[in-house]
PDB file of the backbone (N, CA, C, O) and the ligand in Angstrom, with CONECT records:
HET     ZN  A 101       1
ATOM      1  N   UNK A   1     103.257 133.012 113.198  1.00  0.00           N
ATOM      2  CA  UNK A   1     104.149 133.800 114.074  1.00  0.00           C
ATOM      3  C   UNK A   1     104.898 132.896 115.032  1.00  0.00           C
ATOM      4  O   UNK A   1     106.063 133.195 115.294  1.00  0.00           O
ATOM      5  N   UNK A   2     104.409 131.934 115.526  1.00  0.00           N
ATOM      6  CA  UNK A   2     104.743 131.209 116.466  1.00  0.00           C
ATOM      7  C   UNK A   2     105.739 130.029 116.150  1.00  0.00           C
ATOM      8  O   UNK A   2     106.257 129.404 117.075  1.00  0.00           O
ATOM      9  N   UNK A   3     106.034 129.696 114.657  1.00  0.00           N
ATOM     10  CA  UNK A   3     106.874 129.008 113.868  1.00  0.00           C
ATOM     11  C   UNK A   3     107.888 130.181 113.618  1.00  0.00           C
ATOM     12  O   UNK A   3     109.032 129.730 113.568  1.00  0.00           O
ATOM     13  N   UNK A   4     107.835 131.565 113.443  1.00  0.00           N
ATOM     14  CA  UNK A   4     109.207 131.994 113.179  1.00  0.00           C
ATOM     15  C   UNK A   4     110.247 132.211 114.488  1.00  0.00           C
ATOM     16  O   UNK A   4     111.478 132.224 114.499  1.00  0.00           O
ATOM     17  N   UNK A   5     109.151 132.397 115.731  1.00  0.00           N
ATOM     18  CA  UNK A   5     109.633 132.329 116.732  1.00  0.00           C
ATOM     19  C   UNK A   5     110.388 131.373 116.844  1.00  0.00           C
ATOM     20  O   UNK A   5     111.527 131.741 117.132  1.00  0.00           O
ATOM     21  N   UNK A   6     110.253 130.099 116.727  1.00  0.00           N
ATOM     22  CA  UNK A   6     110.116 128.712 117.118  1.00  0.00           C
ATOM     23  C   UNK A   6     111.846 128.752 116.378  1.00  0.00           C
ATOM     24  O   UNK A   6     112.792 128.419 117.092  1.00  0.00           O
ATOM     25  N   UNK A   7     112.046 129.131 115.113  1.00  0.00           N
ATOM     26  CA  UNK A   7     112.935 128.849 114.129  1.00  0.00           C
ATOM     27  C   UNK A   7     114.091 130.192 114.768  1.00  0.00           C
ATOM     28  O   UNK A   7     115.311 130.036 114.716  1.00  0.00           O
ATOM     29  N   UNK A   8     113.580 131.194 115.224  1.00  0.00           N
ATOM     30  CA  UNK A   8     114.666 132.080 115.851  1.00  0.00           C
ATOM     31  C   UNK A   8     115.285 131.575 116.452  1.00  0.00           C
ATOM     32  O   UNK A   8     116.471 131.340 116.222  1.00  0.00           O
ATOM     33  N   UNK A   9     114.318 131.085 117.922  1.00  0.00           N
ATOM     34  CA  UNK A   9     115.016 130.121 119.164  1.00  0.00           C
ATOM     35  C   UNK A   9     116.036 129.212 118.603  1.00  0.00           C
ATOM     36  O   UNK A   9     117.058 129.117 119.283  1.00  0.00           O
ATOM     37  N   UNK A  10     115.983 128.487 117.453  1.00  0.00           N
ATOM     38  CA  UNK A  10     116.469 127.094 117.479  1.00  0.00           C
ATOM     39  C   UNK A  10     118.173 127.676 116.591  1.00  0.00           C
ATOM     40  O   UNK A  10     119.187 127.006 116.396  1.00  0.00           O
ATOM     41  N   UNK A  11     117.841 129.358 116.174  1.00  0.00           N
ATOM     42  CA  UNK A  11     119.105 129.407 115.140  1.00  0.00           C
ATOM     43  C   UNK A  11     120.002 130.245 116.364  1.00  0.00           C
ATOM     44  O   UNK A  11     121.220 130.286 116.188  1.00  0.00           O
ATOM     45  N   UNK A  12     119.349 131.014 117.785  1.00  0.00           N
ATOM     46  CA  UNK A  12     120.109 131.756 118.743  1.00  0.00           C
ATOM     47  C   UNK A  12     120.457 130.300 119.072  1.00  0.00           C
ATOM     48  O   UNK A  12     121.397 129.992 118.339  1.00  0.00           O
ATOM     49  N   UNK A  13     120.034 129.055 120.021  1.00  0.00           N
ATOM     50  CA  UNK A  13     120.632 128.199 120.297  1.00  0.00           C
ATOM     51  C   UNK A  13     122.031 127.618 119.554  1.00  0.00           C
ATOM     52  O   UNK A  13     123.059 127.370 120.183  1.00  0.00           O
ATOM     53  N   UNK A  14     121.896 127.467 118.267  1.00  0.00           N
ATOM     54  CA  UNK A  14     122.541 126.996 117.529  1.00  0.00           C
ATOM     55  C   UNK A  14     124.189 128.149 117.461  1.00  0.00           C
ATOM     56  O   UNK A  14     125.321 127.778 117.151  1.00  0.00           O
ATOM     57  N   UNK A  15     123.888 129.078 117.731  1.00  0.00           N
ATOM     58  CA  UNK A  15     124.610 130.101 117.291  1.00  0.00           C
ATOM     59  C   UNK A  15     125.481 130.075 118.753  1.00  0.00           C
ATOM     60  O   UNK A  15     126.704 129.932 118.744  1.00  0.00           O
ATOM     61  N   UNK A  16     124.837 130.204 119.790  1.00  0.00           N
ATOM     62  CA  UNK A  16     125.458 130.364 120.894  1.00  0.00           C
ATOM     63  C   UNK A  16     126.001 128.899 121.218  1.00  0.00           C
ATOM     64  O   UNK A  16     126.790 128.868 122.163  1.00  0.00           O
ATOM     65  N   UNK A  17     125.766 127.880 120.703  1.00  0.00           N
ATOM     66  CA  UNK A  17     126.240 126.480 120.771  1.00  0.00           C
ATOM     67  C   UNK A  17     127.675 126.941 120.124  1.00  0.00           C
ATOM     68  O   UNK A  17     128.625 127.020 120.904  1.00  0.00           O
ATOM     69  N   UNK A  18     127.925 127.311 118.458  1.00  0.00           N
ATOM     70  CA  UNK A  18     129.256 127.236 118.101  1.00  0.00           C
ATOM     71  C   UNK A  18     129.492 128.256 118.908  1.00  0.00           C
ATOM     72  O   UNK A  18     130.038 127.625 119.813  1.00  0.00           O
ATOM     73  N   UNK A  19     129.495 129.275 119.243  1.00  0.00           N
ATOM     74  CA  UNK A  19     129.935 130.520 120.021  1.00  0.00           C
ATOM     75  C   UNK A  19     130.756 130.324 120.950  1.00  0.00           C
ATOM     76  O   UNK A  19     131.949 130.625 120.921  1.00  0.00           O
ATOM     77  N   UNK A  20     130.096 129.742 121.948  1.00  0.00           N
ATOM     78  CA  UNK A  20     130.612 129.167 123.489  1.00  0.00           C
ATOM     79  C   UNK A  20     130.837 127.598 123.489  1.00  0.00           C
ATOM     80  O   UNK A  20     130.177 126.651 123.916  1.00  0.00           O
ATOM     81  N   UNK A  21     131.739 127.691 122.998  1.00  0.00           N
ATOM     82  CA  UNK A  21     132.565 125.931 123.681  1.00  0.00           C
ATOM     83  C   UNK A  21     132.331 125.531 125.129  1.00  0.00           C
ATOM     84  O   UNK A  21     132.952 126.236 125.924  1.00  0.00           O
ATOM     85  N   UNK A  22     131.585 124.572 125.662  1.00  0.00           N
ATOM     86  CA  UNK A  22     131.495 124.358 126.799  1.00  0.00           C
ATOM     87  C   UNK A  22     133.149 123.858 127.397  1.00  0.00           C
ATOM     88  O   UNK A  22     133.945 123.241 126.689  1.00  0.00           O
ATOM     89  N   UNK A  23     133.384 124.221 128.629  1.00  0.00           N
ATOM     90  CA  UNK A  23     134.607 123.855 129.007  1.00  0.00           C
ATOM     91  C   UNK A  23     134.584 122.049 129.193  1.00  0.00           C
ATOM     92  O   UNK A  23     133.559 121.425 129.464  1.00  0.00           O
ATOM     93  N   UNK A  24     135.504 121.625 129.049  1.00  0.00           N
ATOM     94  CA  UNK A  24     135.997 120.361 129.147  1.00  0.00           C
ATOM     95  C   UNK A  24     135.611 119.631 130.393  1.00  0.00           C
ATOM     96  O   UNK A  24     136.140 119.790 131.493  1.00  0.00           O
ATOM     97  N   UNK A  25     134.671 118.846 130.116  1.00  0.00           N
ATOM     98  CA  UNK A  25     134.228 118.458 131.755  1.00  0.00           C
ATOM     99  C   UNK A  25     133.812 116.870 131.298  1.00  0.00           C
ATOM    100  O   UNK A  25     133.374 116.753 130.154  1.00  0.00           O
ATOM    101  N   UNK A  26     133.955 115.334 132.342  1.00  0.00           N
ATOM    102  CA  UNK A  26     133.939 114.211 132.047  1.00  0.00           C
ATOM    103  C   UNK A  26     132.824 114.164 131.309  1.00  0.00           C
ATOM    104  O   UNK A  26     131.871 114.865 131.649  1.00  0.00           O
ATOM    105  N   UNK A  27     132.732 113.247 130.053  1.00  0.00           N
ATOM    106  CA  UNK A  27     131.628 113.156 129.515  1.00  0.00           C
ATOM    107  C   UNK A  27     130.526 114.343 128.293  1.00  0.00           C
ATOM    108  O   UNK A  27     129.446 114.115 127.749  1.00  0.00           O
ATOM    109  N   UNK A  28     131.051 115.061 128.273  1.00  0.00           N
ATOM    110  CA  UNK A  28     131.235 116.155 127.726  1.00  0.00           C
ATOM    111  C   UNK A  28     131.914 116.440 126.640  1.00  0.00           C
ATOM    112  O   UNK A  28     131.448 117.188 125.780  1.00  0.00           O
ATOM    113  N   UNK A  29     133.042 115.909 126.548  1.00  0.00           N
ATOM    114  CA  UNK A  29     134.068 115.792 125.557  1.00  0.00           C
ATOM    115  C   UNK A  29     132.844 115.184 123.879  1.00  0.00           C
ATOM    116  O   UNK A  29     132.040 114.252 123.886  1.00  0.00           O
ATOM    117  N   UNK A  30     133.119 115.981 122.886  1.00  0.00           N
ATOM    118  CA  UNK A  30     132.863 115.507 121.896  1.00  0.00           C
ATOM    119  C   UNK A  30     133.821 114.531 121.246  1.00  0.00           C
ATOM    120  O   UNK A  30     133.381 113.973 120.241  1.00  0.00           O
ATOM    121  N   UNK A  31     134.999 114.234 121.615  1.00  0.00           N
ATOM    122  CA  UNK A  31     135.975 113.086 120.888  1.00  0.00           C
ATOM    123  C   UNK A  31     135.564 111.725 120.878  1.00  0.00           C
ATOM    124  O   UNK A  31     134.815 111.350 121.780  1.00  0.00           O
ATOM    125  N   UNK A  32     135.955 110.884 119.950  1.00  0.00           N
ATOM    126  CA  UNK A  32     136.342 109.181 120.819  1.00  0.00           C
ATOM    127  C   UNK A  32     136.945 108.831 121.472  1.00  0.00           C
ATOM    128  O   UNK A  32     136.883 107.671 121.879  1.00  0.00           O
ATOM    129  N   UNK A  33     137.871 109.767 121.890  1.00  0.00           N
ATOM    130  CA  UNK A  33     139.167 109.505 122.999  1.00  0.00           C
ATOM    131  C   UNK A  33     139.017 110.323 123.997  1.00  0.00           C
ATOM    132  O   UNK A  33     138.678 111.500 123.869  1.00  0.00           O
ATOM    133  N   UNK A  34     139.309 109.638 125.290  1.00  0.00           N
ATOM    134  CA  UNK A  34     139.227 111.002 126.212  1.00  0.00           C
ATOM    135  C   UNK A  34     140.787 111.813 126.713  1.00  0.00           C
ATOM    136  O   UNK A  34     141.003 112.959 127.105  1.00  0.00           O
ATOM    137  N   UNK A  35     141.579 110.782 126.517  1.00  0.00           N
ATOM    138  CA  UNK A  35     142.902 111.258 126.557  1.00  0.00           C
ATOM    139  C   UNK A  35     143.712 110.484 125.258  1.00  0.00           C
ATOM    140  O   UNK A  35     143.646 109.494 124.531  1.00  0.00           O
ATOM    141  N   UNK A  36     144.345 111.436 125.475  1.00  0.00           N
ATOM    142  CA  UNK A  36     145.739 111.907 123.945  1.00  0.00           C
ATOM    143  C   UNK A  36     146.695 110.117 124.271  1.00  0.00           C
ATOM    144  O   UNK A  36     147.513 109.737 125.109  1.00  0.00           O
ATOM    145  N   UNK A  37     145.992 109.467 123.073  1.00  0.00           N
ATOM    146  CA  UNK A  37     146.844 107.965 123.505  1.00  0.00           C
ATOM    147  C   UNK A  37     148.220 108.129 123.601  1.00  0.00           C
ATOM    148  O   UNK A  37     148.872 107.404 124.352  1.00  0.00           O
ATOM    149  N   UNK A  38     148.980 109.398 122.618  1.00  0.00           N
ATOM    150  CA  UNK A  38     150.317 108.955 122.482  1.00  0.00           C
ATOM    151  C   UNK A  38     151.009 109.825 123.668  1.00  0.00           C
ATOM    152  O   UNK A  38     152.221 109.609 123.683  1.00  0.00           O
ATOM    153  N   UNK A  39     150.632 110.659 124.571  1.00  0.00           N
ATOM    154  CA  UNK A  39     150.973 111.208 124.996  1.00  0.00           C
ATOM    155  C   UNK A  39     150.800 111.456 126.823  1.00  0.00           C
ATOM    156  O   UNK A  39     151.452 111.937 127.750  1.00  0.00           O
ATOM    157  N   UNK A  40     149.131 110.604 126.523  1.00  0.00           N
ATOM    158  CA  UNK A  40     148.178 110.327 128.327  1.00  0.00           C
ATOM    159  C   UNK A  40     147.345 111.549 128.870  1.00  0.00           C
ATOM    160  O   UNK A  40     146.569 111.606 129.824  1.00  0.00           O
ATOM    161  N   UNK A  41     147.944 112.980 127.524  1.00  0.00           N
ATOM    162  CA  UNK A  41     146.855 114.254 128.310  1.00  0.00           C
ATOM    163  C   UNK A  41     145.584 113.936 128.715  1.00  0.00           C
ATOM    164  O   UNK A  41     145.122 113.182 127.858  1.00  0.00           O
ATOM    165  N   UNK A  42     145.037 114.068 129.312  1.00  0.00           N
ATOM    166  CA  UNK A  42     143.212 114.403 129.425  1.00  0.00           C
ATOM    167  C   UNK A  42     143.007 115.356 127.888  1.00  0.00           C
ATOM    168  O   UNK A  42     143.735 116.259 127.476  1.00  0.00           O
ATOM    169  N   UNK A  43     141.752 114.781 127.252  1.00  0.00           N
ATOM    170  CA  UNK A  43     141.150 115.750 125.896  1.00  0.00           C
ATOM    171  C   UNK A  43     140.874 116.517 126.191  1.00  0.00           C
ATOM    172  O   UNK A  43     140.414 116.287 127.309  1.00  0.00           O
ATOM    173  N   UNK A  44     140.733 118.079 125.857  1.00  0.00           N
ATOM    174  CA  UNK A  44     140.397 118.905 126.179  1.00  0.00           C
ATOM    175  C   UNK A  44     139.504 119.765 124.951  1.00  0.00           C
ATOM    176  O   UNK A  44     140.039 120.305 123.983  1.00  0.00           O
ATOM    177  N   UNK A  45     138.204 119.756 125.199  1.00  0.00           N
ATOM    178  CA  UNK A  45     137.120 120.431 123.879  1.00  0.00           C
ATOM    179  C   UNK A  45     137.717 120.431 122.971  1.00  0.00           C
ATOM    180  O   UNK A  45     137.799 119.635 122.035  1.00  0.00           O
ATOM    181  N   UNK A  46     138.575 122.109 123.370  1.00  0.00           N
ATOM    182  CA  UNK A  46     138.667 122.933 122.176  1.00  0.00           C
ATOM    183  C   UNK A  46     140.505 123.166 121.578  1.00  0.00           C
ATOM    184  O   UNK A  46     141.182 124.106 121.164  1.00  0.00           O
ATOM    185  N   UNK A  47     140.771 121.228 121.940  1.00  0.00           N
ATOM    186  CA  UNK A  47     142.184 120.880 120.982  1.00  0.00           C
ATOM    187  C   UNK A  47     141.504 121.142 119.322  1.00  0.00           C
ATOM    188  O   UNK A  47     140.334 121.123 118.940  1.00  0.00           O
ATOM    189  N   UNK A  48     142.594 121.348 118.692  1.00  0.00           N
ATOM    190  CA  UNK A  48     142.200 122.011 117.039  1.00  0.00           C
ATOM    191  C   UNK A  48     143.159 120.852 116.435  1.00  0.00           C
ATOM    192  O   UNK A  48     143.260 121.216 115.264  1.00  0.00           O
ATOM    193  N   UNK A  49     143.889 119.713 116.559  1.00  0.00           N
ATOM    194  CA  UNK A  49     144.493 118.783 116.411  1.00  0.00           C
ATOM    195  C   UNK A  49     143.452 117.162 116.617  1.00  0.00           C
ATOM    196  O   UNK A  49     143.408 116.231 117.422  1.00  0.00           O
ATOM    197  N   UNK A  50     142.751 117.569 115.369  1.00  0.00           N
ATOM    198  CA  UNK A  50     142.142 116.318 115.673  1.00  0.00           C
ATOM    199  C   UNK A  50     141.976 115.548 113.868  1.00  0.00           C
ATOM    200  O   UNK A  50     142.051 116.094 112.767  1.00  0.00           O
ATOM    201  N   UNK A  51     141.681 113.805 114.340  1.00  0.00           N
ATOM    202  CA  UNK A  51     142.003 113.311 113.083  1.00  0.00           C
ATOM    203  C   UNK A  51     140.235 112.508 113.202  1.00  0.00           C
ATOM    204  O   UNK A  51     139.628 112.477 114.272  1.00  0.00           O
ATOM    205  N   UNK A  52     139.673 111.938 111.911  1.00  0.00           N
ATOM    206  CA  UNK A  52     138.944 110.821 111.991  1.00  0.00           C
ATOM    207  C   UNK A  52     139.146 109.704 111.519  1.00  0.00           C
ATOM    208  O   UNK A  52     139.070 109.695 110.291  1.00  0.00           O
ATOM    209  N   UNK A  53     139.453 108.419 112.142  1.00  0.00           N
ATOM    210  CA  UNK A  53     139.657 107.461 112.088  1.00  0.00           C
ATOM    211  C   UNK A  53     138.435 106.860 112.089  1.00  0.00           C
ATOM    212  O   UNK A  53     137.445 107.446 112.528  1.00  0.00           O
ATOM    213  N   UNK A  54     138.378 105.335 111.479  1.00  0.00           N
ATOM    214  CA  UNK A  54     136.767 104.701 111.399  1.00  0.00           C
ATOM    215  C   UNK A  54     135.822 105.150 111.569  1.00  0.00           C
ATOM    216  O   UNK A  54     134.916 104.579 112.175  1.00  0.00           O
ATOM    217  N   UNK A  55     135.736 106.415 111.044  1.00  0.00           N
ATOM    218  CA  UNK A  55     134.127 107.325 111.434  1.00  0.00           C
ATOM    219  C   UNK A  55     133.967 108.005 112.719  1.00  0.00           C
ATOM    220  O   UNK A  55     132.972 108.629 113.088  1.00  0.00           O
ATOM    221  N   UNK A  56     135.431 107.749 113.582  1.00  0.00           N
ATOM    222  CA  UNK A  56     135.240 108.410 114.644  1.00  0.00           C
ATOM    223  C   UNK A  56     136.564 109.433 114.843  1.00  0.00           C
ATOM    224  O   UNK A  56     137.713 109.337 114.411  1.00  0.00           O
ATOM    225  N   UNK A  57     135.753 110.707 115.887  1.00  0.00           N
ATOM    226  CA  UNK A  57     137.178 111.614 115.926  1.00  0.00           C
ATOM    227  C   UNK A  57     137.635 111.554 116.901  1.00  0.00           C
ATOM    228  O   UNK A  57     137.108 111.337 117.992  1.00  0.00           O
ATOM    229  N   UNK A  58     139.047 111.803 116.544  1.00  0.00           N
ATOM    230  CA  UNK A  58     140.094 111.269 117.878  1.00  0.00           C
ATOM    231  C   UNK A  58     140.527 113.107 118.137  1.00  0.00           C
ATOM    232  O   UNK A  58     140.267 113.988 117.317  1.00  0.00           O
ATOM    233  N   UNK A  59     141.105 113.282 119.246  1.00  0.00           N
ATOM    234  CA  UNK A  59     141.962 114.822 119.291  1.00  0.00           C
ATOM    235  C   UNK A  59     143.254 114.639 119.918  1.00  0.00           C
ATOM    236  O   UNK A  59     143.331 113.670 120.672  1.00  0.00           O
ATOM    237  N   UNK A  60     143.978 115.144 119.815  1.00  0.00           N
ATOM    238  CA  UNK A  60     145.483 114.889 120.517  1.00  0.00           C
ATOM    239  C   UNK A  60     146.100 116.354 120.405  1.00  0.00           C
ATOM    240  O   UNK A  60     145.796 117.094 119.469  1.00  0.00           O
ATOM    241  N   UNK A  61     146.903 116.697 121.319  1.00  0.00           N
ATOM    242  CA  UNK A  61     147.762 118.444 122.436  1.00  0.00           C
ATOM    243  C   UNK A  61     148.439 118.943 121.496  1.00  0.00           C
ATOM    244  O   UNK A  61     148.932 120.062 121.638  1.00  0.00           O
ATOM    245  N   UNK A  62     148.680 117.908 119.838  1.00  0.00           N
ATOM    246  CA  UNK A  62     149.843 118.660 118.680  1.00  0.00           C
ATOM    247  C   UNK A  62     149.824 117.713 118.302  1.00  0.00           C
ATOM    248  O   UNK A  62     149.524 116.673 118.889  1.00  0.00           O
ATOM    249  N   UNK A  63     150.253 117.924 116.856  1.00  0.00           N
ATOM    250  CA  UNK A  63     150.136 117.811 115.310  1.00  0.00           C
ATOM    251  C   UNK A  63     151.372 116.296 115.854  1.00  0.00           C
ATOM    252  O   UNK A  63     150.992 115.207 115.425  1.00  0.00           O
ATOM    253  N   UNK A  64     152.113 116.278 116.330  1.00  0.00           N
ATOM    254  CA  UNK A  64     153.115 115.337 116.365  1.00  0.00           C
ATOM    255  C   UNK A  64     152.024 114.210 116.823  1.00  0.00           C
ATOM    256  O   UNK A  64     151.660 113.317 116.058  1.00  0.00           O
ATOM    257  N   UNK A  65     151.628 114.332 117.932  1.00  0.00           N
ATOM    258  CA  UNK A  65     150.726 113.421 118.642  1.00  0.00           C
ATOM    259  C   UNK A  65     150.013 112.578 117.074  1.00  0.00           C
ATOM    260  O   UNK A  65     149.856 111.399 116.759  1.00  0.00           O
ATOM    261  N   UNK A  66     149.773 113.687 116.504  1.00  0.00           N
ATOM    262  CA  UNK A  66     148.833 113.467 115.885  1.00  0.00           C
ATOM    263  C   UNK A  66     148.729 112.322 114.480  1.00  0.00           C
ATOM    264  O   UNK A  66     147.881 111.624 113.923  1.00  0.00           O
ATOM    265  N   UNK A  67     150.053 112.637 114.370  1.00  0.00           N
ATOM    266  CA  UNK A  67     151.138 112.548 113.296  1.00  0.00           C
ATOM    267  C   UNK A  67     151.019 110.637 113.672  1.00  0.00           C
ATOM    268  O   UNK A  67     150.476 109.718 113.059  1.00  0.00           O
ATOM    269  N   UNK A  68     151.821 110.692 114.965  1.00  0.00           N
ATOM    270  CA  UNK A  68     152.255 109.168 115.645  1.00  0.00           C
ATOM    271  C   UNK A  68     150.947 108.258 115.819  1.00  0.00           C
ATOM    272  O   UNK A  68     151.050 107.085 115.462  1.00  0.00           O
ATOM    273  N   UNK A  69     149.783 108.684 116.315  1.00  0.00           N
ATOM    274  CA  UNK A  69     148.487 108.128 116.355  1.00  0.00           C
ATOM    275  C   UNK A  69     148.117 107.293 115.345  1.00  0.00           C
ATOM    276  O   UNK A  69     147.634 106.171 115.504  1.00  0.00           O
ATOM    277  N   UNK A  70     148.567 108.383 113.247  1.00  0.00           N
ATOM    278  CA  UNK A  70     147.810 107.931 112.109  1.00  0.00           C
ATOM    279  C   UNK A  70     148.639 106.837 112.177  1.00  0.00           C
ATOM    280  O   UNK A  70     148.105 105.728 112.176  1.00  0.00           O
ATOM    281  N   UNK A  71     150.385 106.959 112.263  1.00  0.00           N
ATOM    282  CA  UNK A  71     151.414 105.707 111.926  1.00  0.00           C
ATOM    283  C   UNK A  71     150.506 104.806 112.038  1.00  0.00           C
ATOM    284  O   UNK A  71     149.804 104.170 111.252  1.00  0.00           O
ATOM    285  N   UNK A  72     150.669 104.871 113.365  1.00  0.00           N
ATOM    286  CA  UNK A  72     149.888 103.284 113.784  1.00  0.00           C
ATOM    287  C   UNK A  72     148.739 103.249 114.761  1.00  0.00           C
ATOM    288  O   UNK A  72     148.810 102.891 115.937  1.00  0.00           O
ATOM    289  N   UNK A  73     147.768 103.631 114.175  1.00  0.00           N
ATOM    290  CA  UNK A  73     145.972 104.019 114.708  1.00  0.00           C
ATOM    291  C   UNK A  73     145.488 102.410 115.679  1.00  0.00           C
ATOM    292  O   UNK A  73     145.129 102.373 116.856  1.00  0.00           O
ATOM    293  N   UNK A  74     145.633 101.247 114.735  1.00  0.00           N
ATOM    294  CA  UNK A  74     145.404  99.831 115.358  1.00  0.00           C
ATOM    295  C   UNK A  74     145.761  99.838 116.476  1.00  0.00           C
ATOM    296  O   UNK A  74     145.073  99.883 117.495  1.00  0.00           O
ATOM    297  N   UNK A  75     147.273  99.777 116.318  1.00  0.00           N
ATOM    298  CA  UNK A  75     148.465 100.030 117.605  1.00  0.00           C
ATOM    299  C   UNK A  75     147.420 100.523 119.213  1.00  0.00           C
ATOM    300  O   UNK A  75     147.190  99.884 120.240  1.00  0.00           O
ATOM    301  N   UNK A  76     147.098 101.611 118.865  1.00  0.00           N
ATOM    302  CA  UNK A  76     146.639 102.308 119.847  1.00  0.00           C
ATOM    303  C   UNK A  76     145.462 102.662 120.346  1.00  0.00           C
ATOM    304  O   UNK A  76     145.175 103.184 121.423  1.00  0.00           O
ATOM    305  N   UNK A  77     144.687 102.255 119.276  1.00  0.00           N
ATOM    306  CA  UNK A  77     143.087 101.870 119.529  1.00  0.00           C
ATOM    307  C   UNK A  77     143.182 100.321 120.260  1.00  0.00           C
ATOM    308  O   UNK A  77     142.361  99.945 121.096  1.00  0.00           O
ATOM    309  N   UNK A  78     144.256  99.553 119.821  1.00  0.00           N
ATOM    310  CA  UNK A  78     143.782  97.644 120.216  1.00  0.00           C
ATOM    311  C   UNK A  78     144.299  97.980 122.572  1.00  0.00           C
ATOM    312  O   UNK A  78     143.808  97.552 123.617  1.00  0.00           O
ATOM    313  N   UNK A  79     145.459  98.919 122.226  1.00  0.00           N
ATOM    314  CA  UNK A  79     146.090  99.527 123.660  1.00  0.00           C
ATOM    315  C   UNK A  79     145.094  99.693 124.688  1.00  0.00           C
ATOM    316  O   UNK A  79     145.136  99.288 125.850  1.00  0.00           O
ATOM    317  N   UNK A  80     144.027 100.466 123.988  1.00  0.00           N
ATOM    318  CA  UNK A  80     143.066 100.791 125.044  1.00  0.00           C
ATOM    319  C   UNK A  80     142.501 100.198 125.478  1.00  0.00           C
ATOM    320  O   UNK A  80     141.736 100.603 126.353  1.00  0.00           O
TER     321      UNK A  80
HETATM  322 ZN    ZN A 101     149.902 114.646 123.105  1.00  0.00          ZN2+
END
């Protein structure tokens, strides 16, 4: 009994994890970037404009951003 419990808890956690996006707060951010290189925004969670580069994900404010980043990824990873 105490294992299905155990396995409820861990699938409500899980559930209310994708559910509720925590708001955007330092450190927090799931990206590799914390701001939009081509552009200087602050990242914000729940941008839907995001790419993975070397195993890591980048996010940027629109598809253009997004677009200019892949051109030239080196470019703007060596920038930082
Ligand atoms: Zn941008």
């Amino acid at each position: 009994m105490k294992k299905i419990i155990a396995i409820a808890l861990a699938i409500t956690a899980f559930i209310s994890c994708q559910n509720q996006p925590k708001p955007a707060t330092e450190g927090h951010v799931h990206f590799a970037n914390k701001t939009d290189y081509i552009c200087g925004m602050e990242v914000q969670a729940d941008w839907t404009d995001t790419t993975t580069y070397a195993g890591k994900t980048y996010a940027f404010c629109a598809a253009s951003c997004k677009e200019e980043f892949l051109k030239y990824p080196e470019k703007y990873l060596a920038a930082k």
